[in-house]
C-alpha positions, 0 to 999 in steps of 0.5 A: 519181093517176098521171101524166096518167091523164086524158087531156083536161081540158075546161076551161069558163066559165060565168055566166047561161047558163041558155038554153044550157048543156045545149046546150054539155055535150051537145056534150062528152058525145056524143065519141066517144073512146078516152080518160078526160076531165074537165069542169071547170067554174067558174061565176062566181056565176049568178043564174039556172039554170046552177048547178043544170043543172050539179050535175044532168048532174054526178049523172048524170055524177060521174065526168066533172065537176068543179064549182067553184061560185062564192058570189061573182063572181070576174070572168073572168080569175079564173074561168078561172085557177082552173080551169085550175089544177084541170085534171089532163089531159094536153091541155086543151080550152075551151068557154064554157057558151053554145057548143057543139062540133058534131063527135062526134070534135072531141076524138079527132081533135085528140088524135091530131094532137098525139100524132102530132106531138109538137113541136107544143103546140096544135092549133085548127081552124074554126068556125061563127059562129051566132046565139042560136037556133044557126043558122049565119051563116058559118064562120071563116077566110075571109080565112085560109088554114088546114090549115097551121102559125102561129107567132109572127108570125101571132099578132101580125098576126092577133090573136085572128082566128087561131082561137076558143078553142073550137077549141083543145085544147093540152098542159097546161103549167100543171100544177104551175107555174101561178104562173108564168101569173098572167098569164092573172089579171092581164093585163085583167078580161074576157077570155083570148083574145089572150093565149091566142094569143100565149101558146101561139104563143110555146111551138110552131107552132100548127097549124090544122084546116080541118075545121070542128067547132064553133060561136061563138053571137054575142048582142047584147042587153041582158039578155045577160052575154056578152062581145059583149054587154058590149062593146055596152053598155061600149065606153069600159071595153072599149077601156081594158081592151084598152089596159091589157092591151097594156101588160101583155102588153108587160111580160110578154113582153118581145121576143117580141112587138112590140106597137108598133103594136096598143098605138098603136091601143089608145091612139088607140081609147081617146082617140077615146072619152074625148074622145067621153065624158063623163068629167070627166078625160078629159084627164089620163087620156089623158096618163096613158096616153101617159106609159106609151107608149115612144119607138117607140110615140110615133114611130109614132102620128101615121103611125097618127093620119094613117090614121085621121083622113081628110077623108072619116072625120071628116066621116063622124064630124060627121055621125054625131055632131053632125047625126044622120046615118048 
């Protein structure tokens, strides 16, 4: 294949989304564009539906999707590493199998805008926050002011507020030297998204749309395998994972960024809910994890502790616990 033949890569995940997969593939199939595209999708070992909707749209489509069907489950951050490496595109865009994009030129207006501004590596915009029947509740970005650029310090103070990786559409930097981005496999088990933006600010500017042409379905519920769902259910894992991924991000990128303070609160989170826990070591899990804090972050945590732990929060926190009070 000559050199970018294809102009965007649509990068999906996918995993026990039977109930909205159609909706999420519909959207990518109804753009509008000028331009050759590929759907690349690896699913991650669905026990319902999802594989055999997806091989259906791909015998009706074979010359827009790429399918990697997993036997086993690779977990998340396997999943999209692998994908991503099968992106051939000269942009690549992301869409998870349970969101859906909800403007037919998404793809052609954000093209054009990177086209047009060559110096710029990623383009995001607003979205829709939409329930599981995919009404809309609110849209993105009403503490932040959009149609503007975002570099490296905003990443840092709004983390993964800045935008919803759904939005995203950025140069593929990845093709020929992915094993320089392990990184996005081994940062945490769950999840891309911070790391996405620190990663992408630390190339360009990331430039913002106000223009609002997609939606983030938000599902809360036992039976659902989303992340939000999974944070509900898991909130001790969760806030370990996010711990460990700071540690990571720190060691990978160095004096880009100063973690410092998100890596202080990660560590407090995560000791607040082992102390809450039942875990038999929770003691020595949390000195382990302060033995991996530096000077600086050990300097600031008591500033950090003394915010937290108000008179007025940790009565709330006794009540809550102890009394059964709200």
């Amino acid at each position: 294949m000559k050199e970018f033949e294809i102009t965007v890569s649509i990068s999906m995940v996918t995993y026990n989304h039977e109930k909205y997969i159609r909706q999420a593939l519909d959207s990518i199939l109804m753009q509008k564009v000028n331009f050759r595209y590929e759907i690349v999708v690896g699913d991650d070992c669905s026990s319902d539906e999802t594989q055999n909707i997806l091989k259906t749209y791909a015998q009706k489509n074979p010359d827009k999707f790429v399918l990697l069907l997993r036997q086993r489950n690779l977990g998340a951050t396997n999943n999209y590493f692998d994908v991503i490496q099968h992106c051939r595109g000269k942009y690549i865009a992301f869409l998870e199998g349970d969101d859906f994009w909800t403007d037919e030129n998404k793809l052609k207006t954000q093209v054009e805008f990177l086209e047009s501004n060559k110096s710029c590596d990623a383009v995001a915009h607003r979205h829709k926050i939409v329930d599981p029947d995919g009404d809309c509740k609110y849209l993105s970005h009403k503490k932040i002011e959009v149609e503007k650029y975002f570099n490296k310090k905003d990443a840092l103070r709004y983390g993964p507020n800045l935008f919803h990786l759904n939005t995203l559409v950025y140069k593929n930097f990845f093709r020929g030297c992915a094993d320089n981005y392990t990184i996005i496999r081994d940062s945490n088990q769950y999840g891309i998204h911070s790391l996405m933006i620190y990663l992408l600010a630390s190339r360009s500017d990331i430039y913002i749309m106000s223009r609002c042409m997609s939606a983030w379905r938000v599902v809360v519920s036992d039976e659902a395998h989303n992340y939000t769902s999974f944070v509900a259910k898991n909130p001790l894992l969760v806030k370990r994972n996010t711990l460990l991924m700071y540690f990571n991000f720190r060691n990978y990128f160095g004096t880009t960024y100063d973690f410092s303070k998100r890596i202080t609160e990660a560590f407090i989170d995560t000791s607040i809910c082992l102390l809450c826990s039942e875990e038999q070591d929770k003691f020595k899990e949390i000195n382990s994890h302060f033995k991996k804090l530096k000077i600086k972050e050990r300097i600031i945590l008591p500033q950090k502790i003394i915010r937290i732990f108000t008179p007025r929060k940790i009565l709330k926190f006794i009540k809550r616990k102890y009394i059964g009070e709200n």
